[in-house]
C-alpha positions in Angstrom: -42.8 -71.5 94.1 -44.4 -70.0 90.9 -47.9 -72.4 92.2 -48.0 -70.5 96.2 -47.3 -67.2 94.3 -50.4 -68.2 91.5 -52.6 -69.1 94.3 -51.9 -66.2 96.2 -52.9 -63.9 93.3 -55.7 -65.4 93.0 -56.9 -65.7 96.5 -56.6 -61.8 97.0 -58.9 -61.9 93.6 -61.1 -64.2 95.5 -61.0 -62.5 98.7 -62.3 -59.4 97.4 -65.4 -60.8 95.6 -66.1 -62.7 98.3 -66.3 -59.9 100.3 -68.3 -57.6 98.3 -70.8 -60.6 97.6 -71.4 -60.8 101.8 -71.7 -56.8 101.7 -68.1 -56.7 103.7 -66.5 -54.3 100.9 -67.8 -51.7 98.5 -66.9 -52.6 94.8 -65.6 -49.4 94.6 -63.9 -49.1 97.8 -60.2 -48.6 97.4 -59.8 -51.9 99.2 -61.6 -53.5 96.9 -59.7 -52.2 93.9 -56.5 -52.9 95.5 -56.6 -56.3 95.7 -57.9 -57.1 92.4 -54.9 -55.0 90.9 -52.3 -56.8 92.8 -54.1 -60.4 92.6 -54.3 -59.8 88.8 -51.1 -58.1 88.9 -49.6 -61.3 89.6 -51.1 -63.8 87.8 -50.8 -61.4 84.7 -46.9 -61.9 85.2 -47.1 -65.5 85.8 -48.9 -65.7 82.7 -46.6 -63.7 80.9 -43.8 -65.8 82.0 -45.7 -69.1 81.1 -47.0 -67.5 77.7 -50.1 -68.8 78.8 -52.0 -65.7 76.4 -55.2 -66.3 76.9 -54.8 -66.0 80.6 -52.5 -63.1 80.5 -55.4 -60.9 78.3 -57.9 -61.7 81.1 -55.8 -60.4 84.0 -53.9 -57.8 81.8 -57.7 -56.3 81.4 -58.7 -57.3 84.8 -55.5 -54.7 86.0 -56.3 -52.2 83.6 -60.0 -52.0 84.7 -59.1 -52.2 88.3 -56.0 -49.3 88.3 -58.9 -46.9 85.8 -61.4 -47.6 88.7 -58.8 -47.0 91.9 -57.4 -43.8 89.8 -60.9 -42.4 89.6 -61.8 -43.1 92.9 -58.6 -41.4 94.2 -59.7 -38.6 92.4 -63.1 -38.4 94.0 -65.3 -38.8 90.7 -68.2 -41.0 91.7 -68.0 -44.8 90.2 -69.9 -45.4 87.2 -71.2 -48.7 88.1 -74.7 -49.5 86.9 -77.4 -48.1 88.7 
């Protein structure tokens, strides 16, 4: 169970770079943001429950970044993506 639960994590990771690589989302739509917090969301847990460290810092950052940039796009400041 813990492997379909992994793989779905990181397919909504996937899904979204996928689509902002073939120009179907904005890297700062909320969309986008959304499913990198819950695909990291997830595997962070699963790495926390595997104490699997190294693996739980990436996604625990990957979250963090992702809620910082969905907060601030909720509150309408422009994203601060390089230009």
């Amino acid at each position: 169970m813990d492997q379909l639960v992994q793989v779905a994590g990181a397919l909504l990771i996937l899904a979204a770079f996928a689509a902002a690589q073939f120009g179907r989302l904005d890297q700062h739509s909320r969309a986008y943001l959304v499913l990198n917090l819950v695909g990291s969301g997830v595997l962070a847990v699963l790495a926390y429950v595997e104490s699997q460290w190294g693996f739980l810092l990436l996604e625990v950052v990957w979250a963090a970044v992702s809620l910082w940039s969905l907060v601030d796009v909720s509150r309408g400041h422009e994203p601060r993506g390089a230009h």
